[in-house]
C-alpha positions as CSV (number, residue, x, y, z in Angstrom):
1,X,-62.9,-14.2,-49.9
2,X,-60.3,-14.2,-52.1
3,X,-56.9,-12.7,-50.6
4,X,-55.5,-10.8,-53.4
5,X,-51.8,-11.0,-52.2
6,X,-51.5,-14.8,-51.4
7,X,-50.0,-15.8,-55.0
8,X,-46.5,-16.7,-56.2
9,X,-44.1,-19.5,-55.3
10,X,-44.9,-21.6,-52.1
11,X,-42.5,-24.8,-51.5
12,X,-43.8,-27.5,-50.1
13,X,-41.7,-28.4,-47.5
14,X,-39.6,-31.7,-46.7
15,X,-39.3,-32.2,-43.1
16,X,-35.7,-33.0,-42.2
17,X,-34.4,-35.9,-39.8
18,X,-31.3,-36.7,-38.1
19,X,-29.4,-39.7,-38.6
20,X,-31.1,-41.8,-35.6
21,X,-34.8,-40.3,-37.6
22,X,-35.9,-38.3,-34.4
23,X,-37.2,-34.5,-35.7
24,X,-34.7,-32.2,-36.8
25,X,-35.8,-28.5,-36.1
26,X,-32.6,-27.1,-36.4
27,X,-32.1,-28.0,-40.0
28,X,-36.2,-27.2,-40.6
29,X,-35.6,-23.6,-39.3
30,X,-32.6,-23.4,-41.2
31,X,-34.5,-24.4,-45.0
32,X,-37.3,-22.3,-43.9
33,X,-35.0,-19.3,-44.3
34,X,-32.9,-20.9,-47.1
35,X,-36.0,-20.8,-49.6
36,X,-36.8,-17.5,-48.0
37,X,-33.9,-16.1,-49.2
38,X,-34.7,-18.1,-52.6
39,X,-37.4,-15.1,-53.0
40,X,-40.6,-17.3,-52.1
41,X,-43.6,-16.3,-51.5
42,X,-44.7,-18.4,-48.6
43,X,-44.3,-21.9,-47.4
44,X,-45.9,-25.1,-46.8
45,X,-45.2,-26.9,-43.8
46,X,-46.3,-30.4,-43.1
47,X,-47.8,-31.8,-46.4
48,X,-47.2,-34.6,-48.2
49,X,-43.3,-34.0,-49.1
50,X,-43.0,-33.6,-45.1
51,X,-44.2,-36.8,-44.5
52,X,-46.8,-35.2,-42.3
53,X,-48.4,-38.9,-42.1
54,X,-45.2,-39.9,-40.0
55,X,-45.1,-37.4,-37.5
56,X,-46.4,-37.4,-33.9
57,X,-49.1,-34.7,-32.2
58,X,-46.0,-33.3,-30.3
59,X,-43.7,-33.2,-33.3
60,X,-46.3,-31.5,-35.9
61,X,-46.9,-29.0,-33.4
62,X,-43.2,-28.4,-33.1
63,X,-42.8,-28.1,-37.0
64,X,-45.8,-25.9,-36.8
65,X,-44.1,-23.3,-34.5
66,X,-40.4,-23.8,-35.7
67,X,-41.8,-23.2,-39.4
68,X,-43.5,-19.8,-37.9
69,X,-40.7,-18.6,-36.0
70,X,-38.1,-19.1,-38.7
71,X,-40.1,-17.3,-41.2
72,X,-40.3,-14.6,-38.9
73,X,-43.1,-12.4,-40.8
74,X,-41.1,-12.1,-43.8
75,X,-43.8,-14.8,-45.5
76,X,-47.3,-16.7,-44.2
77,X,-46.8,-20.2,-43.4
78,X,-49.5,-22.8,-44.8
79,X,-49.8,-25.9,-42.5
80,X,-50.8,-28.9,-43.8
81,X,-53.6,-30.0,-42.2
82,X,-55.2,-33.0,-43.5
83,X,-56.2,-36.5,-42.1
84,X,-58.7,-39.3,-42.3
85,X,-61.4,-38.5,-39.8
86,X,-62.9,-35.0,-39.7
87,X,-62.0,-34.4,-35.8
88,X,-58.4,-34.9,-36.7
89,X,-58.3,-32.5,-39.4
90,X,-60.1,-30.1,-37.1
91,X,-57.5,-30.7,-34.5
92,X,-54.7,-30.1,-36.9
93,X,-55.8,-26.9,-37.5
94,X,-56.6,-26.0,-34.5
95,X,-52.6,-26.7,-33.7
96,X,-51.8,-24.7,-36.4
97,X,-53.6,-21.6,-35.8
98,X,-52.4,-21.9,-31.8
99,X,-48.5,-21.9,-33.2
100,X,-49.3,-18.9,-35.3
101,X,-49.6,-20.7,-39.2
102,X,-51.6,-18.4,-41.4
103,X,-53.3,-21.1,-43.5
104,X,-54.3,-24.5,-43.3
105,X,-54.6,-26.8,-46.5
106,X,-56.9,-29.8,-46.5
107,X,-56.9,-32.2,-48.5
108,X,-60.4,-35.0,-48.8
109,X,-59.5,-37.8,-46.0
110,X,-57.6,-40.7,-47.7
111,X,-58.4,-44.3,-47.7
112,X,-61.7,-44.2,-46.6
113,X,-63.0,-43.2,-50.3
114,X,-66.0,-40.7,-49.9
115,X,-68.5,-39.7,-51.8
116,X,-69.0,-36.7,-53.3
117,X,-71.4,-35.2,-50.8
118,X,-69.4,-36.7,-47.6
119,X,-66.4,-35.2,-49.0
120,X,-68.6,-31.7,-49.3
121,X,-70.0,-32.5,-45.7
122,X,-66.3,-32.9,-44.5
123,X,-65.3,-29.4,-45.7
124,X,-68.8,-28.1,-44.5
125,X,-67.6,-29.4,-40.8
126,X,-64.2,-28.4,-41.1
127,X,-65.0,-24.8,-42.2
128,X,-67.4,-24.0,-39.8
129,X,-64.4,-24.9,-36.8
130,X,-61.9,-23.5,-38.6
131,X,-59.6,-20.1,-37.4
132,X,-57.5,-20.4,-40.0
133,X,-58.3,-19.1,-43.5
134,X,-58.5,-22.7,-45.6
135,X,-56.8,-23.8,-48.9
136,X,-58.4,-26.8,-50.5
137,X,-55.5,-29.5,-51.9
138,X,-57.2,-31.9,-54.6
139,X,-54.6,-34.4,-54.7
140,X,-57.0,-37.6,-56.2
141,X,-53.8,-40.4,-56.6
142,X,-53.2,-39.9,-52.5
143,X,-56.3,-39.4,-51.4
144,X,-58.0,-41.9,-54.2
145,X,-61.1,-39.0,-54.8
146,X,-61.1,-36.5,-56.5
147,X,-62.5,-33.0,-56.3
148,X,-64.0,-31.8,-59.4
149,X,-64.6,-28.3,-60.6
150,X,-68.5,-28.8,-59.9
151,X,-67.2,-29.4,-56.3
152,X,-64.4,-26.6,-55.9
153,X,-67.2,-24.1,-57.2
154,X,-69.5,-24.6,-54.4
155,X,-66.5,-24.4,-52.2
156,X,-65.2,-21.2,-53.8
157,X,-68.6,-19.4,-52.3
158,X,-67.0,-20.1,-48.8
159,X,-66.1,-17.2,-46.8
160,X,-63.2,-19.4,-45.2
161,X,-61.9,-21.0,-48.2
162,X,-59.5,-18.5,-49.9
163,X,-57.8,-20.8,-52.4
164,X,-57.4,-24.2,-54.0
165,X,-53.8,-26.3,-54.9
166,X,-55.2,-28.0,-58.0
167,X,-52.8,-31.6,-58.1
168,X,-54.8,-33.7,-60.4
169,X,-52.3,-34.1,-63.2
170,X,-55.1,-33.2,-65.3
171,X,-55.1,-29.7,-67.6
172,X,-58.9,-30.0,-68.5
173,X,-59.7,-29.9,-65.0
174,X,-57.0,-27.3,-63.5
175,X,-58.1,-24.9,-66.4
176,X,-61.9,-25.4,-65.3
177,X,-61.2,-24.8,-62.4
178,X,-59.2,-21.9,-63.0
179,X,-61.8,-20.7,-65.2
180,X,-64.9,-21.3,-63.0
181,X,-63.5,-19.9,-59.7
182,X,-60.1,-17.3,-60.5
183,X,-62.7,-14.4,-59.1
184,X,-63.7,-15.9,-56.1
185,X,-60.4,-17.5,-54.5
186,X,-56.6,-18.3,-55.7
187,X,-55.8,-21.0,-57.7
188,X,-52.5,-22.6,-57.3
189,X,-50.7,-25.0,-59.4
190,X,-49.0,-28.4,-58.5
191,X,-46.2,-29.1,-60.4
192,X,-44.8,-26.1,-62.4
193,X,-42.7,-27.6,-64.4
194,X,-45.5,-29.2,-66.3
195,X,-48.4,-26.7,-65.6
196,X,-47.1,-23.7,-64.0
197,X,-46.6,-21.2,-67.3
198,X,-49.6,-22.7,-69.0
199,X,-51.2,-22.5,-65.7
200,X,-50.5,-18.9,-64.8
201,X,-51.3,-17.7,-68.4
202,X,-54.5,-19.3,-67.7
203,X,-55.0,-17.3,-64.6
204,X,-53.3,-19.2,-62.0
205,X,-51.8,-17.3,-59.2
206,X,-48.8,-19.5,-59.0
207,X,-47.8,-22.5,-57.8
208,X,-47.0,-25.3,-54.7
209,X,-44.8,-27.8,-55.2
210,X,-42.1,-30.0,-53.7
211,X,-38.7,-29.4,-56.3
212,X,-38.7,-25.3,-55.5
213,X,-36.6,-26.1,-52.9
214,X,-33.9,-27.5,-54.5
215,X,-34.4,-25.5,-57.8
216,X,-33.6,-22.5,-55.8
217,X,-34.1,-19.2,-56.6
218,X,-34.6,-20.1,-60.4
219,X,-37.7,-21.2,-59.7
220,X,-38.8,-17.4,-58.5
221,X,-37.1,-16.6,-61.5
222,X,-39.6,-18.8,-63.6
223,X,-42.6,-17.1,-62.0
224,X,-41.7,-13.9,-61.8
225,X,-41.2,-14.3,-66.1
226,X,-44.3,-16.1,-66.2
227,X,-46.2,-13.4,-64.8
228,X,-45.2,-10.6,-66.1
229,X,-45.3,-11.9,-69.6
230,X,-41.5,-12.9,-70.5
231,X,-42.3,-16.4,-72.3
232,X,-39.3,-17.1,-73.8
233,X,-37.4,-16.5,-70.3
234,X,-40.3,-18.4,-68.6
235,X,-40.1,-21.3,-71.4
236,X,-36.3,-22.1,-70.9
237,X,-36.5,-22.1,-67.0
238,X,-39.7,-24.2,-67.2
239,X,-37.1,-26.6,-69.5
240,X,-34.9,-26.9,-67.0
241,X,-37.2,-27.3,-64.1
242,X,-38.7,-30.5,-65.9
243,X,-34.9,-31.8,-66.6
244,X,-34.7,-31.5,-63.0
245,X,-38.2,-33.1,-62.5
246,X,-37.2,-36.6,-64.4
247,X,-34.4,-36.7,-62.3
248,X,-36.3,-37.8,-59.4
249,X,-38.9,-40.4,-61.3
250,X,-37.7,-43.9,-60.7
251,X,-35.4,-42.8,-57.3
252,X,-37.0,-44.5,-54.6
253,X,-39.9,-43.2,-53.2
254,X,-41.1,-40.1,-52.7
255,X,-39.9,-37.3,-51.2
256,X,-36.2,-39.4,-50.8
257,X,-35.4,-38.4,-54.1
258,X,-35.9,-34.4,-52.9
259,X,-34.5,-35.3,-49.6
260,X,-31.3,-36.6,-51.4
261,X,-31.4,-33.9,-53.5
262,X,-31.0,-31.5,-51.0
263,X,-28.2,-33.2,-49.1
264,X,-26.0,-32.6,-52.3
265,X,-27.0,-29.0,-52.5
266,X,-26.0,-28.5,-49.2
267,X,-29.6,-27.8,-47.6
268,X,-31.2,-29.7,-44.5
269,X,-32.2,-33.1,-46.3
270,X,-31.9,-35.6,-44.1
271,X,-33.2,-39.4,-44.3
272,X,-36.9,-40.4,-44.9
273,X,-38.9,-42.3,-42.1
274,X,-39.7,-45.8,-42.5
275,X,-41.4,-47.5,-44.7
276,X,-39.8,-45.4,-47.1
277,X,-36.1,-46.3,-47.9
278,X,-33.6,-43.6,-48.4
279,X,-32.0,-43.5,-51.7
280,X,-29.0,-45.5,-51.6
281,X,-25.5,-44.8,-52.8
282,X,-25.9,-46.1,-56.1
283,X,-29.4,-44.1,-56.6
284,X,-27.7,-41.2,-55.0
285,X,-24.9,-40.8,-57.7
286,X,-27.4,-41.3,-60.8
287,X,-29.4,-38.3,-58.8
288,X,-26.2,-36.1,-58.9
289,X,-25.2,-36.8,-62.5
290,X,-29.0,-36.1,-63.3
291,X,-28.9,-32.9,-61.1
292,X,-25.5,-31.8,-63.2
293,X,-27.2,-32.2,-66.3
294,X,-30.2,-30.4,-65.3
295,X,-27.7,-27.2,-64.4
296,X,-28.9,-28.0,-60.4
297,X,-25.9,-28.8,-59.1
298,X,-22.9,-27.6,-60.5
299,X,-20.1,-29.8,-62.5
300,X,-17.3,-29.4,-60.3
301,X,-19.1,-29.4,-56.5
302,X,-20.4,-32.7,-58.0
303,X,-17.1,-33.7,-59.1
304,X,-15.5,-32.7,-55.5
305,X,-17.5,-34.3,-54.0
């Protein structure tokens, strides 16, 4: 059933590292309440900016709890919960819901490529074991299928599925699906600053995505306008969000653009795990000039540092 109060802002989390790469809960706890204080709604742990697929059994479950207990009630915590085989998935949730997450988002498996109705009888299975509540991620260029509006409307009569992140990079089929399934579950947008003010005008709830936080609090800012009807405030933040954005495209691979980007705001960044190269120095400094020029980081911290 739709949840009338899960809307808004959620970042999807990076999960920081130390130098040697072991898991840095520390510096997770202390993002967790950075973009709290940011004014977000609730947070992702564990998806794909966390580089969930390089994390161990013992280490998700430590994200898991650390990701709870810094939040401290103040917002829900959304686990990412996807994998390959079905059991896996299952057992991810089942880890989540034991360190106290409130949902779990699951995404088709990856690489294996199923059909349409193995992809329905993957949900079907995961559903029925489910505790937590379940929010269903269509992300087709990591997964390599995709989950059409045909697909997230039979979902959408699930008692356990409460809402959908919509990733495609495709309008026609984010406002189908907003159109076919708003009154039954909440339908969040990825990216925001290419979809998020269309996207909420539409009838989107909000938004997940990976730049909130380093965007900061302007990115509650932007939803806050976009929901209460301020365009032209929404429109200029939007602007600057997708200044921000093109910073990152052609810096490494993703998230070490985000990572890096947080290092030079100040917030728990940390390097990316292998095979994924952090940026270097020379990516690094066009990333800051970019981030200056996309009012992220400020002139003369950029220039002191």
């Amino acid at each position: 059933m739709k949840i009338e109060s899960f809307r808004g802002v959620i970042p999807a989390l990076t999960t920081p590292f130390h130098a040697d790469l072991s898991l840095d809960p520390e510096g997770l706890a202390v993002l967790v309440d950075t973009v709290i204080k940011d004014g977000v709604d609730s947070v992702l742990v564990n998806g794909c900016t966390g580089e969930s697929w390089t994390l161990t059994d013992d280490e998700r479950a430590i994200a898991f709890r650390t990701t709870v207990e810094a939040a401290k009630g103040r917002v829900t915590v959304m686990a990412g919960c996807s994998a390959i085989s079905t059991s896996d998935t299952i057992h991810k949730i089942h880890q989540a819901a034991k360190a106290g997450c409130d949902y779990a988002m699951v995404s088709p498996p990856w690489y294996v490529i199923p059909g349409p109705e193995e992809i329905m009888d993957h949900y079907a299975t995961v559903l029925e074991a489910s505790e937590l509540p379940v929010v269903v991620y269509n992300i087709p260029r990591r997964c390599g299928v995709n989950i059409t509006p045909d697909m997230i409307d039979r979902l959408a009569d699930h008692p356990k599925v409460v809402a959908i992140k919509e990733s495609s990079k495709d309008w026609g089929v984010l406002s189908e699906t907003i159109r076919r399934t708003r009154d039954r579950i909440s339908v969040f947008a990825g990216y925001a600053s290419y979809f998020g003010l269309a996207a909420i005008t539409e009838g989107a709830v909000g938004y997940i995505d990976s730049a909130t936080p380093v965007f900061g609090s302007r990115s509650a800012d932007f939803y806050r306008a976009a929901s209460t009807g301020d365009l032209e405030t929404a429109r200029h933040i939007q602007t600057e969000m997708a200044a921000m954005l093109g910073a990152f495209f052609g810096l490494g691979t993703f998230p070490s653009a985000v990572k890096a980007a947080l290092d030079l705001l100040g917030r728990p960044g940390g390097p990316t795990r292998p095979p994924i190269r952090s940026l270097n120095a020379a990516q690094k400094e066009t990333l800051r000039k970019a981030l200056v020029r996309a009012n992220v980081l400020p002139a003369e911290r950029a220039a002191a540092e």
